[in-house]
TORMIDREN-798344 format. One record per atom (N, C-alpha, C, O): residue number from 1; residue in one letter; atom name; y, z, x. Coordinates in nm, 3 decimals. Layout:
- seq, type, atom, v, w, u
- NUM, a, CA, Y, Z, X
...
***
This chain:
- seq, type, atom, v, w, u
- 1, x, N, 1.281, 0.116, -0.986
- 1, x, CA, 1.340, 0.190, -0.878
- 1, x, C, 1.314, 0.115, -0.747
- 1, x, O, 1.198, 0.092, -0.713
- 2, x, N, 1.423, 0.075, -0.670
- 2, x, CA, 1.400, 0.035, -0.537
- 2, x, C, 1.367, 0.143, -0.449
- 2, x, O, 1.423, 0.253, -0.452
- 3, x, N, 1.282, 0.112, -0.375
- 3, x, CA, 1.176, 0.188, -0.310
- 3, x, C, 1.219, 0.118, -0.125
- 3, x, O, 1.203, 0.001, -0.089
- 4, x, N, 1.276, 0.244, -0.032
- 4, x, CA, 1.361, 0.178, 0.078
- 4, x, C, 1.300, 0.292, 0.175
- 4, x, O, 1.211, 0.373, 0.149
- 5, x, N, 1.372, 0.275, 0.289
- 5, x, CA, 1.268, 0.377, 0.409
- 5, x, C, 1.305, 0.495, 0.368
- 5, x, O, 1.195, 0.548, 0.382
- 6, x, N, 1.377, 0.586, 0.325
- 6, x, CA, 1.419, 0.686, 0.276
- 6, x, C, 1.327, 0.729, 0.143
- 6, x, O, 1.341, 0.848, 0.113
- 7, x, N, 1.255, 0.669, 0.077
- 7, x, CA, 1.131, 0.723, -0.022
- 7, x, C, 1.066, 0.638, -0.040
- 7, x, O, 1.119, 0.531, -0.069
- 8, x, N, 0.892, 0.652, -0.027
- 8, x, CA, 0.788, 0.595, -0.032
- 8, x, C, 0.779, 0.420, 0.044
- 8, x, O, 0.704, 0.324, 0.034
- 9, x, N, 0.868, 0.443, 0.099
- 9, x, CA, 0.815, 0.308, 0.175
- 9, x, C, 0.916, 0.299, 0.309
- 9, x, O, 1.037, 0.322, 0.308
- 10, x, N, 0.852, 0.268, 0.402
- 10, x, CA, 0.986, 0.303, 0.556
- 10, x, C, 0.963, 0.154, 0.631
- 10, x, O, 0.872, 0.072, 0.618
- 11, x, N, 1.077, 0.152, 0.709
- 11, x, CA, 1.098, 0.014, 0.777
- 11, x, C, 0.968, -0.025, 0.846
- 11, x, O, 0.881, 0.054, 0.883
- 12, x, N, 0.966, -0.166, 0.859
- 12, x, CA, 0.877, -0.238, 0.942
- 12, x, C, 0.840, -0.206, 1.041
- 12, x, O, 0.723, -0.201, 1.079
- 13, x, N, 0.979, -0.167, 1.124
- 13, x, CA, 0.945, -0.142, 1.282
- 13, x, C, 0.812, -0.011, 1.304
- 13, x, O, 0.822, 0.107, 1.268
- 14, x, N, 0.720, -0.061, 1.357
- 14, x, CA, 0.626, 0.049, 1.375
- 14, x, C, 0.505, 0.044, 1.298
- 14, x, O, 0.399, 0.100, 1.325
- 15, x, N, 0.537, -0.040, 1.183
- 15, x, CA, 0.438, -0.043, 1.095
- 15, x, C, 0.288, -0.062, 1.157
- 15, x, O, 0.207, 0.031, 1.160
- 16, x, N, 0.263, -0.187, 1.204
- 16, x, CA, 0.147, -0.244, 1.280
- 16, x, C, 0.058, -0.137, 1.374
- 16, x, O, -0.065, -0.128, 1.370
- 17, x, N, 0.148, -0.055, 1.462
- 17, x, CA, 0.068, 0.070, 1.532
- 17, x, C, 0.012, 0.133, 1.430
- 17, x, O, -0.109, 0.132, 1.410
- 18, x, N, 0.090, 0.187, 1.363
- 18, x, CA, 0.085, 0.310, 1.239
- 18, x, C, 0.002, 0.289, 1.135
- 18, x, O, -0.052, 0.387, 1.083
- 19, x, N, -0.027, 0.132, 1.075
- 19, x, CA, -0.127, 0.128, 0.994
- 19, x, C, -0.282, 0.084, 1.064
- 19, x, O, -0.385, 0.125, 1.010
- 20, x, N, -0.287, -0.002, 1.184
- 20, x, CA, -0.361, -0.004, 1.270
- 20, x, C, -0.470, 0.094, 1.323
- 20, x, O, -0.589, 0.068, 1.337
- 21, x, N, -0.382, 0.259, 1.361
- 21, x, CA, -0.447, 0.393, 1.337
- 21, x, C, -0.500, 0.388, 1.243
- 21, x, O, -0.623, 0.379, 1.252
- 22, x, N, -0.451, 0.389, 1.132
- 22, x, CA, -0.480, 0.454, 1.027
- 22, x, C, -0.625, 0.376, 1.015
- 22, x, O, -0.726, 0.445, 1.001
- 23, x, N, -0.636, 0.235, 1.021
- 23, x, CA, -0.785, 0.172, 0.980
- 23, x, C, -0.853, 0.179, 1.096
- 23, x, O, -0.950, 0.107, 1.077
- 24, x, N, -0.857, 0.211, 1.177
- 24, x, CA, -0.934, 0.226, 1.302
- 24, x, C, -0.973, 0.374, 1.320
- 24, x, O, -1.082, 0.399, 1.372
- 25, x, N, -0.912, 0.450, 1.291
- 25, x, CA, -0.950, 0.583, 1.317
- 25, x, C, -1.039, 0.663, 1.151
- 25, x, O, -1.123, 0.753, 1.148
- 26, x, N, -0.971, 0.580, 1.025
- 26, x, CA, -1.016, 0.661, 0.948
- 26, x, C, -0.916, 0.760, 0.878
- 26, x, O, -0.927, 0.804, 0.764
- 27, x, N, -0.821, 0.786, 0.964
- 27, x, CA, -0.771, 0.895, 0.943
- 27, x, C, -0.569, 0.904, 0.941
- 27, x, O, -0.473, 0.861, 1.005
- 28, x, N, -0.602, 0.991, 0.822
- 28, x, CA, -0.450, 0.940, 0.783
- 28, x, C, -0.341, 1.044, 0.856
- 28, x, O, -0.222, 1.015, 0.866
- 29, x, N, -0.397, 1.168, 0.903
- 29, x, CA, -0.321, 1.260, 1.023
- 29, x, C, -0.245, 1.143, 1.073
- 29, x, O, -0.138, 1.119, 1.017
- 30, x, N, -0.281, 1.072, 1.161
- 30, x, CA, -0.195, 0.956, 1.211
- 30, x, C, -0.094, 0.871, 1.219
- 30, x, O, -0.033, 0.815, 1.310
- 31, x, N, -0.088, 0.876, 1.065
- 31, x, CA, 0.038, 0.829, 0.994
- 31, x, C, 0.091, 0.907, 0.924
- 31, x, O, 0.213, 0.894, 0.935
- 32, x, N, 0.039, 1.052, 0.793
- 32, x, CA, 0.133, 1.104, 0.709
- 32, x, C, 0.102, 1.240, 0.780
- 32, x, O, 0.028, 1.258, 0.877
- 33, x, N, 0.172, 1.327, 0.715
- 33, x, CA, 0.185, 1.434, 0.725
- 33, x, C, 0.048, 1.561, 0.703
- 33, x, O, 0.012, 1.660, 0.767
- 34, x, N, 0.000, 1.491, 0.574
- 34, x, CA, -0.112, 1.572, 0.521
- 34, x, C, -0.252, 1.473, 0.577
- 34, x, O, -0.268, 1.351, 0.588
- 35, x, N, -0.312, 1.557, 0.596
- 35, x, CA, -0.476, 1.527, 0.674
- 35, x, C, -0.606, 1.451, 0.596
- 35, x, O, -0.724, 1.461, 0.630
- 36, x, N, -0.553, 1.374, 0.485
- 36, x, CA, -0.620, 1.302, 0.391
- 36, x, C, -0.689, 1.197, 0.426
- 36, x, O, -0.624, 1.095, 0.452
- 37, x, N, -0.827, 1.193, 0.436
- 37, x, CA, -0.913, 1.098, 0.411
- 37, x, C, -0.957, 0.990, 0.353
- 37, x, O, -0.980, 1.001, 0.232
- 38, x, N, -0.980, 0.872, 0.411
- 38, x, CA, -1.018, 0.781, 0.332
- 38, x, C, -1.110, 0.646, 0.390
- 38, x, O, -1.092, 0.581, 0.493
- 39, x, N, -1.193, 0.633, 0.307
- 39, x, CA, -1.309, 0.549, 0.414
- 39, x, C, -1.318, 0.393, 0.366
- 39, x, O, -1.418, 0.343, 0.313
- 40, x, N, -1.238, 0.349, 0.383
- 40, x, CA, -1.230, 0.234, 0.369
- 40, x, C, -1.225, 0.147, 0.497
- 40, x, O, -1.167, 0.039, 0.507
- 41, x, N, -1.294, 0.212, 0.590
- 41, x, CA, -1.292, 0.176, 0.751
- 41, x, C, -1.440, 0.023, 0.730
- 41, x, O, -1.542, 0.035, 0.662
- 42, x, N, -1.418, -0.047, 0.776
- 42, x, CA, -1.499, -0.136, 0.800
- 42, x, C, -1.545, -0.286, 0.632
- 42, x, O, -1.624, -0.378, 0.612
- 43, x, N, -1.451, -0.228, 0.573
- 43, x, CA, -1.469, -0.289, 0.448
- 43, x, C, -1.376, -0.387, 0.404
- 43, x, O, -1.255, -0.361, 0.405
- 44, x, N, -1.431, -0.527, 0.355
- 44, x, CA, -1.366, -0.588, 0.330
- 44, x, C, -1.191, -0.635, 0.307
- 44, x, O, -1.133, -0.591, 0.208
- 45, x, N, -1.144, -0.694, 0.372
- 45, x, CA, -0.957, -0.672, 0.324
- 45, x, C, -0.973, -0.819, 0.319
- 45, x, O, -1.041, -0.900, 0.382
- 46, x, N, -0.847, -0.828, 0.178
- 46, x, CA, -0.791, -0.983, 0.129
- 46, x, C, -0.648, -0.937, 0.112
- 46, x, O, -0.596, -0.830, 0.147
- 47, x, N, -0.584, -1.066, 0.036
- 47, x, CA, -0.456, -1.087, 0.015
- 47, x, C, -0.448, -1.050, -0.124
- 47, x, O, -0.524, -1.107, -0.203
- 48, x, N, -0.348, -0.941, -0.177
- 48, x, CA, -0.290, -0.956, -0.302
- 48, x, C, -0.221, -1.046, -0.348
- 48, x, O, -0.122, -1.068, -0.278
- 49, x, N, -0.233, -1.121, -0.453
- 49, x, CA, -0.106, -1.230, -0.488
- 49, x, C, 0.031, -1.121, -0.588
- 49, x, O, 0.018, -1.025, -0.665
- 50, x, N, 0.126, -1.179, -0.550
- 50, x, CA, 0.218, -1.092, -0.607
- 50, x, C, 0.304, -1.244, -0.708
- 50, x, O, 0.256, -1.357, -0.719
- 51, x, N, 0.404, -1.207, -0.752
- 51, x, CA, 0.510, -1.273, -0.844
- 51, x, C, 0.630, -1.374, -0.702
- 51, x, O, 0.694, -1.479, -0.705
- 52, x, N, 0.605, -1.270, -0.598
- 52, x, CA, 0.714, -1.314, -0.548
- 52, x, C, 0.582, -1.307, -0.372
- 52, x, O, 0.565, -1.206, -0.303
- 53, x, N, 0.535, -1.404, -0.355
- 53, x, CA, 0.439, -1.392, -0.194
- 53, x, C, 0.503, -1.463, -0.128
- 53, x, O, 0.456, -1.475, -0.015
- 54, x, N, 0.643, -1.547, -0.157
- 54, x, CA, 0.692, -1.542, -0.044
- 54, x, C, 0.784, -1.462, 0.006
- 54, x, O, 0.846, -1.509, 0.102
- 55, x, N, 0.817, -1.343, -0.034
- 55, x, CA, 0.887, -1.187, -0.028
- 55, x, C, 0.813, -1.086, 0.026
- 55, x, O, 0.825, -1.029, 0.134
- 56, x, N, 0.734, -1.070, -0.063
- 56, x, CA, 0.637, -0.955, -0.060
- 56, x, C, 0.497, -0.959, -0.009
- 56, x, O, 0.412, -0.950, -0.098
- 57, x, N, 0.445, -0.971, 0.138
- 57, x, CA, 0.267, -0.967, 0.099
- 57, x, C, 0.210, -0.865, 0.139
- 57, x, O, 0.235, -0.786, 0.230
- 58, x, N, 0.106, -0.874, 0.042
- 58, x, CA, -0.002, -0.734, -0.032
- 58, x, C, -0.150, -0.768, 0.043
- 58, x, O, -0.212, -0.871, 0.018
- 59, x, N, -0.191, -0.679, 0.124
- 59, x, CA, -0.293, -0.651, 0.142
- 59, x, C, -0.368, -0.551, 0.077
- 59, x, O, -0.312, -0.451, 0.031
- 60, x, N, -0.470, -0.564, 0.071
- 60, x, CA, -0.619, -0.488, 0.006
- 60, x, C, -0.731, -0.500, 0.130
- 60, x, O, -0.765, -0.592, 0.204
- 61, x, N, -0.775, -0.340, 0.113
- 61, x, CA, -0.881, -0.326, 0.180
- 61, x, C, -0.981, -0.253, 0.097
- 61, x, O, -0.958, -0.267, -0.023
- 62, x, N, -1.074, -0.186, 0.123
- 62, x, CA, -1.184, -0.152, 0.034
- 62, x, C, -1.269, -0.266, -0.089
- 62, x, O, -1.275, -0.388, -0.110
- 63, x, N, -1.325, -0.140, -0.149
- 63, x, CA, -1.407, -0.199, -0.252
- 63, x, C, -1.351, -0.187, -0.378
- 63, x, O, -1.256, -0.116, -0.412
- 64, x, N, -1.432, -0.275, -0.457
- 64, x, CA, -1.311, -0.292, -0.571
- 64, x, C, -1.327, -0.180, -0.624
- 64, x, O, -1.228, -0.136, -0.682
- 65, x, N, -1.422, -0.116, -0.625
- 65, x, CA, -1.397, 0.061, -0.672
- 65, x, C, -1.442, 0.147, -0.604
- 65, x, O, -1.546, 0.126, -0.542
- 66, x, N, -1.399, 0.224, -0.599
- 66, x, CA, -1.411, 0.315, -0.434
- 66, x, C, -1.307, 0.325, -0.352
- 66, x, O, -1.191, 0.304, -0.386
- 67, x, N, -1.343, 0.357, -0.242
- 67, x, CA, -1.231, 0.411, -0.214
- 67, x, C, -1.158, 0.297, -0.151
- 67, x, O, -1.222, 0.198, -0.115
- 68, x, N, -1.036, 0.303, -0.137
- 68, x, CA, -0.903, 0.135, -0.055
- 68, x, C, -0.810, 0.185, -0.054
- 68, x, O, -0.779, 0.286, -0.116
- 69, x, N, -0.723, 0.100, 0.045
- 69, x, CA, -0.592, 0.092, 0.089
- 69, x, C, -0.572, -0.005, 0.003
- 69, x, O, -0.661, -0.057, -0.063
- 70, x, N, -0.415, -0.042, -0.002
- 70, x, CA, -0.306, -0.155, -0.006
- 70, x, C, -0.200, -0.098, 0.019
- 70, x, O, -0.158, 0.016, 0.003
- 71, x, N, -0.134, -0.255, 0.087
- 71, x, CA, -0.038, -0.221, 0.184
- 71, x, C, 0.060, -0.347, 0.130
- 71, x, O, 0.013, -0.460, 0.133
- 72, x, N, 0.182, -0.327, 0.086
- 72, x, CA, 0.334, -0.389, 0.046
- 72, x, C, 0.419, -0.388, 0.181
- 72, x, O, 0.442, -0.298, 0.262
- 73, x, N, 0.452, -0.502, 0.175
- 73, x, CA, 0.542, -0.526, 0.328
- 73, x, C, 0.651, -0.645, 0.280
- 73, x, O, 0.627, -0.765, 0.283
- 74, x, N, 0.770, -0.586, 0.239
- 74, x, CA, 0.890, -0.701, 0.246
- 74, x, C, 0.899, -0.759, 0.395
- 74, x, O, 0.928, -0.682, 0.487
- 75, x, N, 0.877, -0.874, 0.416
- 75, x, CA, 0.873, -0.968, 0.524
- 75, x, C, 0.993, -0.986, 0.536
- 75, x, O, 1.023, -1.046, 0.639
- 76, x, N, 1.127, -0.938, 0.429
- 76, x, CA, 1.267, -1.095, 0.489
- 76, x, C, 1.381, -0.979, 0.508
- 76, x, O, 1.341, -0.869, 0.548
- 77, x, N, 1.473, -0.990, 0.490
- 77, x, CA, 1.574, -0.921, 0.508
- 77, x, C, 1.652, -0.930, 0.408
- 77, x, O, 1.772, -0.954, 0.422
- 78, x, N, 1.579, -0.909, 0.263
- 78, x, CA, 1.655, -0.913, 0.129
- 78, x, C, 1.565, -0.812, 0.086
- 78, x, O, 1.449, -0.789, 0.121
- 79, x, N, 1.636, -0.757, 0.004
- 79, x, CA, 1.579, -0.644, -0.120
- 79, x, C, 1.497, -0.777, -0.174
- 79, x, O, 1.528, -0.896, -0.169
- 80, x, N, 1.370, -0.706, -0.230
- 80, x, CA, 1.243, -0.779, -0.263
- 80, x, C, 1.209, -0.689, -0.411
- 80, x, O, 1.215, -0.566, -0.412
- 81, x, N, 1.171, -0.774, -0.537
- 81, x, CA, 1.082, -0.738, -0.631
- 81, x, C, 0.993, -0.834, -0.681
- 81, x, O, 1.014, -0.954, -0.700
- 82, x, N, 0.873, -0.757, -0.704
- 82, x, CA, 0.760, -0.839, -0.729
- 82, x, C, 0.688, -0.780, -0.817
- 82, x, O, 0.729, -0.669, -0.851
- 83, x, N, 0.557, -0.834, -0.882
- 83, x, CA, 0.502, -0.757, -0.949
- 83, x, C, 0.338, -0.815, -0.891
- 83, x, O, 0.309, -0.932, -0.866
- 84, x, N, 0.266, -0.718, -0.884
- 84, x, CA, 0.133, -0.696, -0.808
- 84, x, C, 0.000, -0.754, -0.929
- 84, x, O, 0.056, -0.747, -1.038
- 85, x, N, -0.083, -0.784, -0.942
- 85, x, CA, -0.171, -0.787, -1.026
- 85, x, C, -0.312, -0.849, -0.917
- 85, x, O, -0.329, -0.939, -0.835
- 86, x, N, -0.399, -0.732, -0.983
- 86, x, CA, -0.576, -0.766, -0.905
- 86, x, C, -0.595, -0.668, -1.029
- 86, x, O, -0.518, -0.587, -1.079
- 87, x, N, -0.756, -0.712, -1.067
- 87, x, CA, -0.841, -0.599, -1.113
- 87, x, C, -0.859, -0.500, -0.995
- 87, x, O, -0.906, -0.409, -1.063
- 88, x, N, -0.858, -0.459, -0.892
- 88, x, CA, -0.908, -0.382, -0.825
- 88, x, C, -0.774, -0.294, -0.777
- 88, x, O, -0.765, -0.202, -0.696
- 89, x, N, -0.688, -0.350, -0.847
- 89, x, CA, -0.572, -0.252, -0.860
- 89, x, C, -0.572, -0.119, -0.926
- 89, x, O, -0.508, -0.023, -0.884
- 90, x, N, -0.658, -0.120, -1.047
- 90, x, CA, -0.650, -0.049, -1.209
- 90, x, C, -0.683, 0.073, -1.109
- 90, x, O, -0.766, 0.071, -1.018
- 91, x, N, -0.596, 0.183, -1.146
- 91, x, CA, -0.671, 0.315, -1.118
- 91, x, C, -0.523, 0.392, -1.059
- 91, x, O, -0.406, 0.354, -1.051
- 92, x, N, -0.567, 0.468, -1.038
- 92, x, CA, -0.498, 0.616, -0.994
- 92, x, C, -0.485, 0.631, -0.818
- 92, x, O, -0.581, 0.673, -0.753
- 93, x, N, -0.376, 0.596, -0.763
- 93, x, CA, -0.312, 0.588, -0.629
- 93, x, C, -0.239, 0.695, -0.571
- 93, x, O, -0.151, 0.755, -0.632
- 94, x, N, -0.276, 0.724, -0.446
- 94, x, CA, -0.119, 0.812, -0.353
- 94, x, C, -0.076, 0.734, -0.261
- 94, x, O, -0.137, 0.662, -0.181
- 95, x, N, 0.073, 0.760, -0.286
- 95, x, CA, 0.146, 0.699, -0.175
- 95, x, C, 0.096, 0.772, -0.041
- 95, x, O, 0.104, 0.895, -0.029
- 96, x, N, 0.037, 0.681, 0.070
- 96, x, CA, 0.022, 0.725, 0.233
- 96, x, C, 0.100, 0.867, 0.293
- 96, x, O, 0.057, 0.972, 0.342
- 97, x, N, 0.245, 0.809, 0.262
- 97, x, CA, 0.341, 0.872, 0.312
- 97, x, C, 0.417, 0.972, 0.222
- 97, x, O, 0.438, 1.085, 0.267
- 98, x, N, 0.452, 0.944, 0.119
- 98, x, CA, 0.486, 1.064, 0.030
- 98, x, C, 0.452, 1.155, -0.034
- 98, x, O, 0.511, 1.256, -0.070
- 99, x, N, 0.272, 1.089, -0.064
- 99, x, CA, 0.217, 1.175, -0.160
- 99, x, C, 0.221, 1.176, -0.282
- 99, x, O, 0.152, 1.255, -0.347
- 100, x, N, 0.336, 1.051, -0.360
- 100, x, CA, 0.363, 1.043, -0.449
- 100, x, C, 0.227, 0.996, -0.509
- 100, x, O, 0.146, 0.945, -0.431
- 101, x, N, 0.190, 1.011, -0.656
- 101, x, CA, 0.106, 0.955, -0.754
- 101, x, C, 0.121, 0.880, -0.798
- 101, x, O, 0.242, 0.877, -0.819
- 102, x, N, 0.047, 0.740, -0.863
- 102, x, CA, 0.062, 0.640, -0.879
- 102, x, C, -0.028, 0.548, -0.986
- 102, x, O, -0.122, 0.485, -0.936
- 103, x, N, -0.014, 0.540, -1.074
- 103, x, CA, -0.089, 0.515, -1.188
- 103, x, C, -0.119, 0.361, -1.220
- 103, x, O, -0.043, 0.311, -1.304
- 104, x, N, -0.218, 0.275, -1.165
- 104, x, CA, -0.185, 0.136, -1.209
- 104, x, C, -0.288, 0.084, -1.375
- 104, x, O, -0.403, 0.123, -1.393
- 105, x, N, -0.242, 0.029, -1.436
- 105, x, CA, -0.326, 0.025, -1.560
- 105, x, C, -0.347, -0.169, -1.502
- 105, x, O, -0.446, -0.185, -1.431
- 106, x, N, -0.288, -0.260, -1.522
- 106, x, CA, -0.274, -0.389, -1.474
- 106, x, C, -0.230, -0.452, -1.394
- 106, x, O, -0.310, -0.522, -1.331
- 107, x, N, -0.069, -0.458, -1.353
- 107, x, CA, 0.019, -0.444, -1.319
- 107, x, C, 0.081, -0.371, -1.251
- 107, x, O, 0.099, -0.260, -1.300
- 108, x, N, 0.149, -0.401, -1.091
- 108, x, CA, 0.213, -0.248, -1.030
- 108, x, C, 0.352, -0.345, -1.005
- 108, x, O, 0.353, -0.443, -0.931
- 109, x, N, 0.445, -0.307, -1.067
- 109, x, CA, 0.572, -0.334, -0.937
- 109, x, C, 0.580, -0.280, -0.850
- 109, x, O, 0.542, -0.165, -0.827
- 110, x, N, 0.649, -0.379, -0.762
- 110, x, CA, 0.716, -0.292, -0.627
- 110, x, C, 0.825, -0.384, -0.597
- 110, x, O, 0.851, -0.504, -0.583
- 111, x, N, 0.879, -0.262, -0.594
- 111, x, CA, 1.094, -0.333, -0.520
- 111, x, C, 1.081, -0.252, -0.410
- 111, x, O, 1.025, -0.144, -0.426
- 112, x, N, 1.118, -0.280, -0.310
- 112, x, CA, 1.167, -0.284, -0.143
- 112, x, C, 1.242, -0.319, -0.096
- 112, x, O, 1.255, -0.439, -0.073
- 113, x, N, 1.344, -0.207, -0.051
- 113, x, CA, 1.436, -0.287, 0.047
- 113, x, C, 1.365, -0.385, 0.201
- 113, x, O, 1.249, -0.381, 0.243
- 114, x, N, 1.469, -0.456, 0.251
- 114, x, CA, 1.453, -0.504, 0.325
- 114, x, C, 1.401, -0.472, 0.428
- 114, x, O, 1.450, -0.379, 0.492
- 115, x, N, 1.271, -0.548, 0.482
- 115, x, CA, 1.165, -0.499, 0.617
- 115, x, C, 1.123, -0.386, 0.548
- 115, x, O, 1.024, -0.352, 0.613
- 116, x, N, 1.137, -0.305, 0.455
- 116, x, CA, 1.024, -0.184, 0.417
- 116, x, C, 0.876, -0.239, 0.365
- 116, x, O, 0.861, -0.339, 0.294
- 117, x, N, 0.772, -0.154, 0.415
- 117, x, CA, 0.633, -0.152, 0.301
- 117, x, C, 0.665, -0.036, 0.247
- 117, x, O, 0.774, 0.020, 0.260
- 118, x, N, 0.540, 0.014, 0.167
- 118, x, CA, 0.441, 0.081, 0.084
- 118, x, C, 0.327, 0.040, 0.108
- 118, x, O, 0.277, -0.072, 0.113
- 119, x, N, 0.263, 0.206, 0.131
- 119, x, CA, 0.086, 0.207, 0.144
- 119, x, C, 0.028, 0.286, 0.044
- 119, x, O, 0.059, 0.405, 0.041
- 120, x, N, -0.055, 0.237, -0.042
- 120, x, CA, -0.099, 0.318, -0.132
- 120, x, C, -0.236, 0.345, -0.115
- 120, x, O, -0.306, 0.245, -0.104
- 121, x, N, -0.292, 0.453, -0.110
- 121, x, CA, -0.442, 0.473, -0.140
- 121, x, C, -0.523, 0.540, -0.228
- 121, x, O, -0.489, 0.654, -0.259
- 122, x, N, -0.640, 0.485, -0.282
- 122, x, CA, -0.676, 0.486, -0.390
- 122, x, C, -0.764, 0.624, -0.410
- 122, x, O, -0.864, 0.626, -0.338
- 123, x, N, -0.746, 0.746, -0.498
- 123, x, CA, -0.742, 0.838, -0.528
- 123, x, C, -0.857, 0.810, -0.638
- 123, x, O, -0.967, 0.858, -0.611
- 124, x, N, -0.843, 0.735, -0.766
- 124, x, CA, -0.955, 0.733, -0.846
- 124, x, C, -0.932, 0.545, -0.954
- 124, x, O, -0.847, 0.503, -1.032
- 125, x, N, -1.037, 0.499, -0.908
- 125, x, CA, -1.071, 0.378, -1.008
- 125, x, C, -1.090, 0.388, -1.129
- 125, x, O, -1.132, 0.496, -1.170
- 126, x, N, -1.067, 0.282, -1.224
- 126, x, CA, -1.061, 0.287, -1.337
- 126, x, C, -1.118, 0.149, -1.390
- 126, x, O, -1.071, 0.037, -1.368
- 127, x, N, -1.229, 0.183, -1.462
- 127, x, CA, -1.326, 0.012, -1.533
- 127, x, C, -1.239, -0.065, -1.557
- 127, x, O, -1.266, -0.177, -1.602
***
């Protein structure tokens, strides 16, 4: 499923303020709707490698188990698919903004339209 500003992932423009809050304050009031917590404030962030990094790049913040962000950002102005892989992926995710659930066992795709991310945060790890 392509994933475009209209469900679980919204245009670029704005992004940088909006996720910026979000790691500086702690607090996801800021960006979604619902008042959900997550403390991944001050903790390590790297680069996800994806299938396609010159399309798609994936940030990670947190610990590899516990609580984290990652953040999907089509950079170009083409519909983008990729496929995600970290161990510190494995586990049980909500989308930032939708709320949607998100199940990663190895592997996550993500298709995006053009200039959209996806922010996912991590709900529960998995060995």
């Amino acid at each position: 499923m392509l994933v475009g500003n209209a469900g679980g992932a919204r245009a670029l423009l704005g992004f940088g303020d909006r996720f910026s809050r979000f790691v500086e304050t702690n607090d996801t009031a800021a960006c979604a709707d619902e008042g959900r917590r997550v403390h991944a404030v001050g903790a390590p962030q790297r680069r996800i490698l994806t299938t396609k990094n010159e399309s798609i790049y994936a940030l990670f913040r947190g610990a590899d188990e516990g609580a984290a962000v990652v953040a999907f950002l089509n950079l170009t102005k083409e519909n983008a698919h990729a496929d995600a892989y970290d161990p510190a992926l494995a586990g049980r995710w909500r989308d930032l903004f939708t709320g949607e659930v998100v199940d990663i066992v190895r592997t996550f795709p993500v298709e995006l339209e053009a200039g959209a991310y996806r922010v996912l945060v991590r709900v529960e790890s998995r060995p």
